[in-house]
N, C-alpha and C positions, 0 to 999 in steps of 0.2 A: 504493500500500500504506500503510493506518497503523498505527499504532503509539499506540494509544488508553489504552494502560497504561504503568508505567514498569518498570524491570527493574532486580535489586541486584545487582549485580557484587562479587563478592570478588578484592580486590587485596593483594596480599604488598607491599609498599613503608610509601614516608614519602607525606604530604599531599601535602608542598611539592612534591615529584618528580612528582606526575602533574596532567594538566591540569584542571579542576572550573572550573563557575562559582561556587559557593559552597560555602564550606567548615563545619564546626561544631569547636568549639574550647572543651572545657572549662576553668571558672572555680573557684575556691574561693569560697564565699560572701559574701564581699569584692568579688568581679570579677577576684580578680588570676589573671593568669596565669603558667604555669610557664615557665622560659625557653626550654625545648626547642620550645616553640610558637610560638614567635617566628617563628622563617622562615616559618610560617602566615600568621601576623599582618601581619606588616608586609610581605609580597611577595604575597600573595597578592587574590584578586579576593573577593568580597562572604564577610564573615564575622559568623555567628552563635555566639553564647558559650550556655553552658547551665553551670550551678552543678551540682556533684558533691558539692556539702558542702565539710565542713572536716576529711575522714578520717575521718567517725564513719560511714561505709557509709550513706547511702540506700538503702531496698528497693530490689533491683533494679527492681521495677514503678515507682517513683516515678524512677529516672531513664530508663528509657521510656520513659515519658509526657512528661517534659521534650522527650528528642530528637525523640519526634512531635509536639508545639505547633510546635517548630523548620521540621520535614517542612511541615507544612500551612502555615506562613509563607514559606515557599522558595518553594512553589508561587502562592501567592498575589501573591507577589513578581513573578512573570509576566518570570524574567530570562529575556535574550536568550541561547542559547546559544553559546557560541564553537567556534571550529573546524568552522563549517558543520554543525554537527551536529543531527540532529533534534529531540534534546532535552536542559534543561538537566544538568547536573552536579551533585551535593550529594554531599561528600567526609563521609565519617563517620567517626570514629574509635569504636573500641570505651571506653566513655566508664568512669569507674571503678574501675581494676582497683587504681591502684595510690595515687594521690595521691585516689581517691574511696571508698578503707577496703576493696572487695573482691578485695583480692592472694591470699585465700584462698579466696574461693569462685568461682573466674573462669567455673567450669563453667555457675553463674545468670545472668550477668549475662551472659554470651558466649547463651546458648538465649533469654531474654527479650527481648534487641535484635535478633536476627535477627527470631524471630516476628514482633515488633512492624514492623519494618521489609519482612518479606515480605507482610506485610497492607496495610500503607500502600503501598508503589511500586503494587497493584491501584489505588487510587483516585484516586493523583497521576500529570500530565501529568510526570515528571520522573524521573530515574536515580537512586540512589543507590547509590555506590562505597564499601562499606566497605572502610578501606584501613588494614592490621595490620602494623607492622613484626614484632611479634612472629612467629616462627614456629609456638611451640605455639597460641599466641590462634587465628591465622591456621587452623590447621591443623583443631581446635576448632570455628570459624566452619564448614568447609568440612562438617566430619560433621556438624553440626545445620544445615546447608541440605538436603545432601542427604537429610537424614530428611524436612522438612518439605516441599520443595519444592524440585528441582533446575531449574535452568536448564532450559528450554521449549524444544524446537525443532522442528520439520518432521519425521518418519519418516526422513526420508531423510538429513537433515544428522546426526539423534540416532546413526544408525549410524555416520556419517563420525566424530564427534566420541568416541563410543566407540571404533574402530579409533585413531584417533591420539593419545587418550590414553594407548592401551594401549601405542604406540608409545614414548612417550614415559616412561612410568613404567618403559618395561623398558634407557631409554638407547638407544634407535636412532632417534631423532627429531633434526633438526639444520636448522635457521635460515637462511631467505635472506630479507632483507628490503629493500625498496626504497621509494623516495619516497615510496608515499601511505601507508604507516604511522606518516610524520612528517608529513604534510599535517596530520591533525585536532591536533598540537601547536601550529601556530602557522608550520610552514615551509613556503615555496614550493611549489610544483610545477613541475618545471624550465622551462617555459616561464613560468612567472609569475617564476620566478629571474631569467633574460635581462634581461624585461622590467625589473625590480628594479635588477638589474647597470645597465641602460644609462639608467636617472633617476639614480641615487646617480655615475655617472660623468658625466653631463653630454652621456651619446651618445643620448639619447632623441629619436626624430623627425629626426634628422641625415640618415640614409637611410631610404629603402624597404627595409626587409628582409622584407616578408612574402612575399617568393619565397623567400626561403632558408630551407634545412632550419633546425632548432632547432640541429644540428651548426654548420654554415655562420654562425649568427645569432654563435654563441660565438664561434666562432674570428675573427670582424669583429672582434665585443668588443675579444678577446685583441691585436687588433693595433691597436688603437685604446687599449686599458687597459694598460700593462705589467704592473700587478700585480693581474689578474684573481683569481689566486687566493690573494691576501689577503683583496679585496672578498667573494668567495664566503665564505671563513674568518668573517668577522663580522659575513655576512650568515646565517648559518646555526649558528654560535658562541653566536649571544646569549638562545638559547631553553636554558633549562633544564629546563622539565614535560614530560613525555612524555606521547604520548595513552593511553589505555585501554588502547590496543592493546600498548605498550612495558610495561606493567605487571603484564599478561595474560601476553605473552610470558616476559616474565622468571621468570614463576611456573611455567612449565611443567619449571624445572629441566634444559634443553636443555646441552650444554655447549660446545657449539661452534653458531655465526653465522658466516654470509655475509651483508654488506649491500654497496650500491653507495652507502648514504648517507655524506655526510661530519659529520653529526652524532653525538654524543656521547650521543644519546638512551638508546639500548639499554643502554650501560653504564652509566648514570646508575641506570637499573629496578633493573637487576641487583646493583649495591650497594645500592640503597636495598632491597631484598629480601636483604639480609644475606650473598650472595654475593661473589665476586673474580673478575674479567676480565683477561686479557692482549689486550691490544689489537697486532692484527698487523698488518703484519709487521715494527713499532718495539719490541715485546717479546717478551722469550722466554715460551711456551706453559708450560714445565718449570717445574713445582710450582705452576700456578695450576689451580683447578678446574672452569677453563672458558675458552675464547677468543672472540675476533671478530675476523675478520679484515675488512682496509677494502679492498675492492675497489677503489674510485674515487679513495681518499684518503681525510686527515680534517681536520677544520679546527684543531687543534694541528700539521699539516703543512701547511700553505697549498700549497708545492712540490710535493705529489702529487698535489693534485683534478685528476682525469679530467673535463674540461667540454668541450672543445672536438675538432673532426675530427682536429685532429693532434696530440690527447692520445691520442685513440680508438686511432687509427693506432699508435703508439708503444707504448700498451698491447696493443697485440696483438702486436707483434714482439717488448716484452719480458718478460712476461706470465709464461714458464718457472715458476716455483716457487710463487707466488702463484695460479697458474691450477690447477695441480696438486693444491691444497690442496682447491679448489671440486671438479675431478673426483675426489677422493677419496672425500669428503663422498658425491656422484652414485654410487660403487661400493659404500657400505659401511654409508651410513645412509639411514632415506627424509627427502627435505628438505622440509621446508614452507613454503612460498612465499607470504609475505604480503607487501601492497604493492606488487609489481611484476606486468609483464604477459608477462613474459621477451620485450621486444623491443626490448635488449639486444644490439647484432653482437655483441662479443665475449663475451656469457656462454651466447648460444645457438651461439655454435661448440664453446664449450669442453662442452655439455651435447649435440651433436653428435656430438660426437668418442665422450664416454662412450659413447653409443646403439652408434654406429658398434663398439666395442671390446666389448660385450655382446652382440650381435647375431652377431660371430664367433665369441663361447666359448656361444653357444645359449643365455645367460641373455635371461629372461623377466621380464614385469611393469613394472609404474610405480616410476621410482624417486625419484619425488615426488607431493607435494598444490599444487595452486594456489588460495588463497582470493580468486578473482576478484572485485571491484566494477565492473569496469569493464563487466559485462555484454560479454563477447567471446567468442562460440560460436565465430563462424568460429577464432580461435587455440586455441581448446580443440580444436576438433576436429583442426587443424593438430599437438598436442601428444598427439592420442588415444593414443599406445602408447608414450608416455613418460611423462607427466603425468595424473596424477586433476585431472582442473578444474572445481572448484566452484564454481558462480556462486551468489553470494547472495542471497536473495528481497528485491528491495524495486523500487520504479518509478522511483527518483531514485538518484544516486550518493550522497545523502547517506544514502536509506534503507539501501540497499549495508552502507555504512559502517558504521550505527549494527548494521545484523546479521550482520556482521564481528566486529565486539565481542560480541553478544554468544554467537556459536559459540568465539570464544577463552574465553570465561568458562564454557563446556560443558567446552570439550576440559582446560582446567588443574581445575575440579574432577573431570574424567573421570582425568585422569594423577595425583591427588594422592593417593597410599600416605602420605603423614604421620603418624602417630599419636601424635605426640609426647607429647601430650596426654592419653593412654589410662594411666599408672602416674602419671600427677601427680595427685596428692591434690587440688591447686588447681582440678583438674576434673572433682573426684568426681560433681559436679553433676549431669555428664550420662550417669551410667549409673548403672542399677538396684542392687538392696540385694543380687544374687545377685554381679554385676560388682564393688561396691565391697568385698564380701567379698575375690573374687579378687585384684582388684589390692592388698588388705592384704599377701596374701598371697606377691604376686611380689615385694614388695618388701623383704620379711621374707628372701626368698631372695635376691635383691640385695646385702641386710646380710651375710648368710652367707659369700657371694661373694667380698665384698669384705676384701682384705689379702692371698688366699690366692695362689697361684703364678700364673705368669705365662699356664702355660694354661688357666685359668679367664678372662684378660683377654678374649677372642670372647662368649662368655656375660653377663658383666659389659657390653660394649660395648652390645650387641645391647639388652638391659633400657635401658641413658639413653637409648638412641636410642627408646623409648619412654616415657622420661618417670620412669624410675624413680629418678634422680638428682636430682630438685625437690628442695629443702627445703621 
């Protein structure tokens, strides 16, 4: 399968958080850069500067054209892409708004870079991820793609990605993620981990272990390493960017994850997408507006990674309230299953058991999605009346991969009700002279609203939550 064109991804986060081969980084006419771009700069892999003036607002058309000379040198640049992945990365920011003079018309400058940018990814072998921490920006970005051009996919995945938006914008959508949605980051894959573990210890080629399960390979490890699961902590610690797929996710606005990984990835999205995580089950849930719980362990706990057979073991005999959380999850919300292949003993027991307990009270249907790469019919069909198992169209696991991302960049602009952006004057830009009449007008109601008794506050609410609170 190829993949002859490139695709723009919209991402809620920061630069520095998600993985890219090269990044764009505005300048003031000088070259200098602001400081906040720093962790760009100086941590990051191949970076292109583009000049936004000096606050006196360029046409928006003239920094468009900047970022596209940028686009066609990226490509020309012919970099290798990381993370095995099909094609390169070019990270975007939305360039301008604020240190480039248009903080007041965001609504142009936000409709001209998109078009510009949905034209070029047609002609360039290459990706481009525009990546908004803002939320209205962000929000903004997402209604002028979908007018122009939404995310492309197969009839049959376009449906799936519709149903699980829908899912997910109404809060019944909820997270199980496992190893290969930190693969295209830069981490292992548990048998490339092993292998990893036993060079960094000094136990490489000592014995024949290609008899032994991947179970069996650890638990040797373990008894050859004492502190195996320190080695794992800062072998799997020292990755900071997340792939697409961690940034995708995070924007879906989910509020509760299951993962088996012991990385920090997912929470990492999820604050750089302006969100808060409890991370379980070392924090309390209570007052935070979303969690992850660590299945396996995590690497700020070295003492809990789950690696070895008689980790395995132990988490299934102790498993009580931590497992419970998972089959909760199985009774109450549908879960979306990225990166793993559920074959998992212990989480296909505990997903078992649910079946097993639904199947007594004559409840019916799938109480999950699986977004397979790994091309596995026989498990899908194995999962047929518990799990929807979508395998992804491509002929390689990298193709896989790369149309993994881009059905999460479907399903999070399919879920995104945002409108933050719809009563902010700043983006009068992109609605008509009937619309910017309106929105005068709600906001004039807004004013009204406002000072008056405490039961007016829902009303009042309801308006900033679309934007009628901008100055």
């Amino acid at each position: 399968m190829s993949h002859p064109t490139g695709h723009l991804f919209l991402v809620r986060g920061r630069i520095e958080t998600v993985v890219h081969d090269a990044a764009v980084v505005p300048t003031d006419d000088r070259g200098e850069v602001a400081e906040h771009w720093r962790p760009v700069v100086d941590g990051g892999p191949s970076v292109w500067f583009v000049s936004v003036g000096n606050g006196d607002g360029l046409p928006p058309e003239e920094l468009v054209r900047r970022v596209l000379d940028v686009v066609g040198e990226v490509a020309a640049a012919d970099l290798p892409p990381a993370g095995g992945r099909v094609k390169p990365v070019l990270a975007v920011p939305v360039l301008g708004l604020e240190g480039g003079g248009h903080d007041r018309d965001r609504g142009e400058v936000v409709q001209a870079l998109l078009a510009g940018l949905l034209d070029a990814v047609t002609r360039v072998d290459l990706d481009i991820a525009v990546v908004v921490p803002d939320p209205s920006v962000h929000a903004a970005a997402q209604h002028v793609r979908a007018a122009l051009a939404p995310p492309a996919l197969e009839p049959g995945l376009a449906e799936e990605a519709d149903r699980l938006g829908a899912l997910a914008r109404r809060g019944e959508l909820a997270l199980f993620l496992g190893a290969g949605v930190s693969v295209p980051a830069g981490l292992p894959s548990w048998s490339r981990m092993l292998a990893l573990l036993a060079e960094r210890t000094g136990r490489r080629g000592r014995l024949d272990v290609e008899r032994l399960s991947l179970l069996d390979r650890a638990q040797l490890l373990e008894q050859q390493v004492p502190d195996l699961g320190r080695q794992v902590a800062e072998l799997c610690g020292g990755v900071g960017r997340g792939s697409l797929a961690h940034g995708l996710l995070a924007g879906l606005g989910c509020r509760e994850a299951v993962t088996t990984n012991y990385d920090r990835l997912l929470e990492t999205a999820v604050r750089a997408a302006g969100g808060e995580v409890a991370v379980l089950p070392w924090e309390s849930p209570v007052g935070a507006p979303g969690w992850v719980l660590k299945l396996h362990g995590d690497v700020d706990h070295p003492g809990s990674i789950v690696l070895t057979r008689r980790d395995v073991v132990r988490f299934a005999a102790e498993v009580g309230p931590t497992g419970a959380m998972l089959q909760n999850l199985l009774l109450t919300r549908h879960l979306l299953v990225v990166g793993s292949s559920m074959t998992d003993d212990n989480v296909v027991r505990l997903a078992q058991e649910v079946q097993v307990h639904r199947e007594q009270h004559g409840v019916t249907g799938e109480f999950g999605t699986v977004l397979d790469v790994d091309d596995d019919a026989a498990r899908g069909e194995l999962w047929s009346c518990q799990l929807r198992w979508l395998t992804l169209p491509g002929d390689r696991l990298e193709e896989r991969t790369r149309s993994l991302e881009v059905f999460l960049d479907a399903v999070a602009a399919r879920a995104s009700d945002d409108a933050r952006w719809l009563l902010d004057p700043r983006f009068a830009g992109l609605l008509d002279a009937e619309e910017r009449e309106l929105a005068e007008q709600v906001r004039r109601v807004r004013t009204g609203v406002e000072g008056h008794g405490p039961e007016w506050r829902p009303l009042l609410d309801a308006l900033d939550r679309l934007g009628a609170d901008a100055s």
